[in-house]
C-alpha positions in Angstrom: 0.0 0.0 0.0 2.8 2.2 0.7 4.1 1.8 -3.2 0.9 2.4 -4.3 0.9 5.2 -2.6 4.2 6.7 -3.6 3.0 6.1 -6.8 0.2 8.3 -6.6 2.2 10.7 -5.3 4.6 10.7 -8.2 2.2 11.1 -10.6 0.0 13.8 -8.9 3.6 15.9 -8.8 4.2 14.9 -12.5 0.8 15.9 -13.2 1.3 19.2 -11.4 4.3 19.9 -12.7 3.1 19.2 -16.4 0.0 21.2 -15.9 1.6 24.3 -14.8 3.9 24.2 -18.1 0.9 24.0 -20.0 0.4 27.6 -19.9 3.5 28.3 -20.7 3.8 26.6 -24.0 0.4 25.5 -25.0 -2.5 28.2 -23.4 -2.4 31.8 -25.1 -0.6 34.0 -22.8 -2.9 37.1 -21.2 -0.8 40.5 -21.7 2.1 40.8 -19.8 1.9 43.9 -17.3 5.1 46.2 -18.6 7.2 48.9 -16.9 6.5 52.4 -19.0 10.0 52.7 -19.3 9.2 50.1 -21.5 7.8 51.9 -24.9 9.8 51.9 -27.9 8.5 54.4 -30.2 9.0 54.2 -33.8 7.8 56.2 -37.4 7.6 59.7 -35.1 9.5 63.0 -36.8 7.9 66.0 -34.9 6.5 64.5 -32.4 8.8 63.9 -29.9 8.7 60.1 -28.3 8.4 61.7 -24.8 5.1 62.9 -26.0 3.9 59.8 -27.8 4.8 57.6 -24.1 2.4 60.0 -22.2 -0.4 58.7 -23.3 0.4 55.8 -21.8 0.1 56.1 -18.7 0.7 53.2 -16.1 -1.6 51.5 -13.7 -1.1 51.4 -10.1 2.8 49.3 -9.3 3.8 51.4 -12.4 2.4 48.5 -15.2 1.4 48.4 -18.5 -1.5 46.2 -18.6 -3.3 45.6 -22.0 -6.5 47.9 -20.8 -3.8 50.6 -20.5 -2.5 49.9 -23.5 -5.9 49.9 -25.3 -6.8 53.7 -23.1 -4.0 55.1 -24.4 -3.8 53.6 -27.9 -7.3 55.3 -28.2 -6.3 58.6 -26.6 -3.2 58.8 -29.3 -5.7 58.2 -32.0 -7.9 61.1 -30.5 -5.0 63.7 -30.6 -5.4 63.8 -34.5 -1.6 64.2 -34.9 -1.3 60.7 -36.3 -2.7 58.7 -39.7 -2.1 55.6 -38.0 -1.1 54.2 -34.4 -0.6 50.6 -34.1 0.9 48.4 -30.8 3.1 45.2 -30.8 5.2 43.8 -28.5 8.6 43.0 -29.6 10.7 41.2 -26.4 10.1 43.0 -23.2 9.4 46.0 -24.7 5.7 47.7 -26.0 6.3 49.2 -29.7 4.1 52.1 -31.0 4.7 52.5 -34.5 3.1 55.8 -35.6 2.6 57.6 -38.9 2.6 61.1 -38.6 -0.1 63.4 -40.5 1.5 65.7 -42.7 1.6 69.5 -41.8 -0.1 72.0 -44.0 2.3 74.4 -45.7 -0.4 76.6 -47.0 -4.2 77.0 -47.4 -5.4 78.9 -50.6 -8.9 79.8 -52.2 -9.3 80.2 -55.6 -12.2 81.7 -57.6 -13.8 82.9 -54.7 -15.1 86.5 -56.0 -18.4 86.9 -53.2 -16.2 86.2 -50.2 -12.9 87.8 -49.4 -10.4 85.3 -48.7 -9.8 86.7 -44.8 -13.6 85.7 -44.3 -13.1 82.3 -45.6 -9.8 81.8 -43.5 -11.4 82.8 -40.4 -14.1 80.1 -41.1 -12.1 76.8 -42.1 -10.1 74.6 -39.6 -7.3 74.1 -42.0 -4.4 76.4 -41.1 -1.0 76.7 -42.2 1.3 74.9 -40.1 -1.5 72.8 -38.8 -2.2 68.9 -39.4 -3.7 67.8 -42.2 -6.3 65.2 -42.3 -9.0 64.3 -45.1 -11.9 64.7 -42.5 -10.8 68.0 -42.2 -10.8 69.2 -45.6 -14.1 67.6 -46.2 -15.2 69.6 -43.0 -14.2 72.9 -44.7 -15.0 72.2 -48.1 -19.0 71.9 -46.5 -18.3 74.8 -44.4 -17.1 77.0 -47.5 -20.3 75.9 -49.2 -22.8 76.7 -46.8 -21.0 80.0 -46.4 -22.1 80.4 -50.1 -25.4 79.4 -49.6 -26.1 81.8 -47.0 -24.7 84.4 -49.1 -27.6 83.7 -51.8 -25.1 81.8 -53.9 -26.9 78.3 -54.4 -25.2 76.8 -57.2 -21.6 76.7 -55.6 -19.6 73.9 -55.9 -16.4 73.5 -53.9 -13.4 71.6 -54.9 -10.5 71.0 -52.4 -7.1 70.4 -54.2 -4.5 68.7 -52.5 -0.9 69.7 -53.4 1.8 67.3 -51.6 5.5 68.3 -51.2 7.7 65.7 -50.3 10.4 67.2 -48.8 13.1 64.1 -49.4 12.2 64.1 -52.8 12.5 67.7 -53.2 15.5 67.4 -51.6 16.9 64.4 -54.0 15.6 66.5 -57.0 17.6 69.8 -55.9 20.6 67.9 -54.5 21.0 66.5 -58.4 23.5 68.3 -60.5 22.6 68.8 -64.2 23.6 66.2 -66.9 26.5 67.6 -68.8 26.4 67.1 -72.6 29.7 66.6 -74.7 30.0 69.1 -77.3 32.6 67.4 -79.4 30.1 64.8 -80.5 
């Protein structure tokens, strides 16, 4: 009885001992709680990573837990700055790739001959300088119309036009020096 009963034993331990590996290798894990210290940010040019990491703000012991995560992930996306916020984890470390909105060099209105252009500057939310995002424009391009409208000018149709500037392209383009041409051929 004694040998049965060792053998129980041994078994219950292997058992025990298998089970709690089972988490480990065959379970999906839950999401590590992480130190803040622990945010790697990546994709960011004027906004500084300092800035990005604040909206991350840790639970109580100074954690990351993936509610957190997911709170601050949703308050980065609020801040309009960015086109696209996503969150991996890469070794200990929580990555925040961003993609910065581009910034509005100027905002011009052509063919407007009712409405001076300071009126319709006042009224839009694009500004020089500002972020640019397509809501936005769609925002003003209604809001320029209805200023029409009110004005008695019904048959107005607005047309945003988008200019990009790449400024690493411009740069490659200007950096280039001009082809020289033999003349003795």
């Amino acid at each position: 009885m004694s040998f049965l009963r060792a053998l129980i034993v041994a078994v219950v331990v292997s058992a025990v001992s298998i089970a709690t590996s089972l988490p480990l290798v065959l379970l999906p894990q839950p999401a590590a709680a992480q130190a803040a210290e622990a945010i790697v940010v990546e994709g960011n040019r004027r906004v500084e990573a300092e800035t990005v990491r604040s909206y991350f703000t840790p639970a109580a012991g100074g954690q990351l837990d993936q509610a957190t995560i997911d709170e601050g992930l949703k308050a980065l996306i609020a801040t309009g700055l960015f086109q696209d916020v996503k969150v991996s984890r890469s070794g200990g470390h929580v990555v925040v790739s961003v993609v910065e909105n581009a910034v509005i060099g100027r905002v011009a209105f052509e063919g407007n001959k009712k409405i001076k252009d300071e009126q319709l500057s006042a009224e839009v939310q694009s500004k020089p300088r500002g972020t640019y995002s397509r809501a936005m424009v769609q925002s003003d391009t209604l809001r320029i119309a209805e200023i029409y409208r009110r004005s008695g000018r019904y048959d107005v149709r607005v047309t945003p036009e988008i200019i990009e500037h790449r400024v690493h392209r411009q740069q490659r383009l200007l950096g280039r020096a001009p082809a020289r041409r033999d003349q003795d051929a």
